[in-house]
NUKOLKOL-17806 format. One record per residue (C-alpha): residue number from 1; residue in one letter; x, y, z. Coordinates in nm, 3 decimals. Layout:
residues N
<fido><n>NUM</n><res>A</res><xx>X</xx><yy>Y</yy><zz>Z</zz></fido>
...
***
This chain:
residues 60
<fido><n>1</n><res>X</res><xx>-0.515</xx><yy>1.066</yy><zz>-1.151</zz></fido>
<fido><n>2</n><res>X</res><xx>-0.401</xx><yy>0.707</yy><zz>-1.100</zz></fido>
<fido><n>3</n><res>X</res><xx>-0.632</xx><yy>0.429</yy><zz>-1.059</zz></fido>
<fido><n>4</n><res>X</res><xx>-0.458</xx><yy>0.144</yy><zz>-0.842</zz></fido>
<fido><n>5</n><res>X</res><xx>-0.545</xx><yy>-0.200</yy><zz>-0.678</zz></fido>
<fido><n>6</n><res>X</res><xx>-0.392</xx><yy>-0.422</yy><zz>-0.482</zz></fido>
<fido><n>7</n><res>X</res><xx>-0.408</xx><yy>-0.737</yy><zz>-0.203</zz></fido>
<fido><n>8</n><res>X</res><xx>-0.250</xx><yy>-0.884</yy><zz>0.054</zz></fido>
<fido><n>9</n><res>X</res><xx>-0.061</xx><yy>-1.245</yy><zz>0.020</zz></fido>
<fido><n>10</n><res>X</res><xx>-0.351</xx><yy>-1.415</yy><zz>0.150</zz></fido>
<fido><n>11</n><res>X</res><xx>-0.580</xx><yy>-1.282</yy><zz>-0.083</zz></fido>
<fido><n>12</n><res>X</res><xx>-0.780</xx><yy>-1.220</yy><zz>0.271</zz></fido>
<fido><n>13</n><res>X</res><xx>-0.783</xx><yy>-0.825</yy><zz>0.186</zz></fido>
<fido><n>14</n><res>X</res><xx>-0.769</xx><yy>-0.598</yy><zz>-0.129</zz></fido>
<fido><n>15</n><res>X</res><xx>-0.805</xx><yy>-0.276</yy><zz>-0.231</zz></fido>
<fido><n>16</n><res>X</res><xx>-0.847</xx><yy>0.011</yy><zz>-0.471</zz></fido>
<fido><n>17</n><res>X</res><xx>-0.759</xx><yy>0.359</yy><zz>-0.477</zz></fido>
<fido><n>18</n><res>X</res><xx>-0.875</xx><yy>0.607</yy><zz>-0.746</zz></fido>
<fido><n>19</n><res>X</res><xx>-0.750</xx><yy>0.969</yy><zz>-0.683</zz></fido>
<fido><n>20</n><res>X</res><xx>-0.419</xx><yy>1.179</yy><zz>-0.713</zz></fido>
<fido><n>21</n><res>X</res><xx>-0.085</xx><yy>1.039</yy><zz>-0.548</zz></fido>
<fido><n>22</n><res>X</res><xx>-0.022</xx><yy>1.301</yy><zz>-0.326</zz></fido>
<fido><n>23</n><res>X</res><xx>0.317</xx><yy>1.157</yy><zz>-0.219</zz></fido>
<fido><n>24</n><res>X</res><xx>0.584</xx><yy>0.962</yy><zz>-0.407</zz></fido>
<fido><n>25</n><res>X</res><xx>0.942</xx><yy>0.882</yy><zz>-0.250</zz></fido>
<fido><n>26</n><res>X</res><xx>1.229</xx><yy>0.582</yy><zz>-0.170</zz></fido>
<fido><n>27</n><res>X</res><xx>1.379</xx><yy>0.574</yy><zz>0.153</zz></fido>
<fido><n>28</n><res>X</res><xx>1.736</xx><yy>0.421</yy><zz>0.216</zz></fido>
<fido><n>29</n><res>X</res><xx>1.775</xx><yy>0.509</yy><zz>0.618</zz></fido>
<fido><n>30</n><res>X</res><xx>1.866</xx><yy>0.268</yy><zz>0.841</zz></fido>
<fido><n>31</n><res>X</res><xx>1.444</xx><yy>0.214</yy><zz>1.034</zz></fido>
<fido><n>32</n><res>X</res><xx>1.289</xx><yy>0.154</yy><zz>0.717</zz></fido>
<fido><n>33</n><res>X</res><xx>1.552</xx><yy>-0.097</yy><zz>0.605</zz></fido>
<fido><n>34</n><res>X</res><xx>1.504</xx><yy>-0.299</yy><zz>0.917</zz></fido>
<fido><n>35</n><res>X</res><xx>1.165</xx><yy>-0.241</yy><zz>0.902</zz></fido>
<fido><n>36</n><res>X</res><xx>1.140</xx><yy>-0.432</yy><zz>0.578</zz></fido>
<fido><n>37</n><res>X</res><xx>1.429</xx><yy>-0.629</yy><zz>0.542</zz></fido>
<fido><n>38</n><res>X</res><xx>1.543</xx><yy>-0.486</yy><zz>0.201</zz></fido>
<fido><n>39</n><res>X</res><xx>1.798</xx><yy>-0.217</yy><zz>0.125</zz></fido>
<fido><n>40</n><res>X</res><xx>1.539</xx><yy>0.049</yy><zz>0.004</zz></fido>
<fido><n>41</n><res>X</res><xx>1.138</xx><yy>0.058</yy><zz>0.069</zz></fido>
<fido><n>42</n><res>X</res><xx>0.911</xx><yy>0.294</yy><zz>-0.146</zz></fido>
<fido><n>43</n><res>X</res><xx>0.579</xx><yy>0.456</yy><zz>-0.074</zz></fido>
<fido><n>44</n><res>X</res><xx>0.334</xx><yy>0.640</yy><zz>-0.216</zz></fido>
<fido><n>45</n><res>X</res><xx>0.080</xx><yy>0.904</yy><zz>-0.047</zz></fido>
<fido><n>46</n><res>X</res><xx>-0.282</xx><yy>0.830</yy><zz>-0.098</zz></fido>
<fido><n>47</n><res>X</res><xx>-0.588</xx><yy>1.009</yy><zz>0.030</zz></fido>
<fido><n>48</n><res>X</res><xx>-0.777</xx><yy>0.797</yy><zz>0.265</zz></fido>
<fido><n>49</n><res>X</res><xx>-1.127</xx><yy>0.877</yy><zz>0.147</zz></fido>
<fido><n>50</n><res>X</res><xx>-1.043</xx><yy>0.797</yy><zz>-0.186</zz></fido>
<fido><n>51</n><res>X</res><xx>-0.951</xx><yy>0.426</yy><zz>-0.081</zz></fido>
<fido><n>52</n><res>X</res><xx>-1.146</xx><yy>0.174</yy><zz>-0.054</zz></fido>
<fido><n>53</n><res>X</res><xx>-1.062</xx><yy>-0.196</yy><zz>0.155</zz></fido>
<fido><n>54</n><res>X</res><xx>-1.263</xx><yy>-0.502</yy><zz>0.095</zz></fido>
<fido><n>55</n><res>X</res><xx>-1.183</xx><yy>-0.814</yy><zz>0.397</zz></fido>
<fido><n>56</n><res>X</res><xx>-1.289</xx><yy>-1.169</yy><zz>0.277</zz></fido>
<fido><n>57</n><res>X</res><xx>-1.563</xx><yy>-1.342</yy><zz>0.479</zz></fido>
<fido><n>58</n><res>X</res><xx>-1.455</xx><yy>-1.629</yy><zz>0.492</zz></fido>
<fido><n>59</n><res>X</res><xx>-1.203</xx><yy>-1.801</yy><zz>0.726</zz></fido>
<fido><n>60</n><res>X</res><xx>-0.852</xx><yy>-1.885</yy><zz>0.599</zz></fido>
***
């Protein structure tokens, strides 16, 4: 079980996630390094009702 949090740059959104990563990989192929500008990306699998996303109130 993993128990993770996280935010944007803004600080505008965060969120948590407590639950079991159900996915874990790096991808080197050619969309996802245009897609993010760097030569690998990484993701993890998370199960959305185990997630939880908090949005600030007030303007930026």
């Amino acid at each position: 079980m993993a128990f993770l949090t996280g935010r944007c740059m803004c600080e505008a959104v965060t969120w948590t996630y407590s639950g079991d990563i159900t996915r874990n990989l790096v991808c080197h192929c050619a969309d996802c390094r245009r897609a993010t500008s760097a030569p690998l990306t990484a993701f993890l699998g998370m199960r959305p009702e185990q997630m939880s996303l908090d949005r600030r109130d007030q303007p930026l």
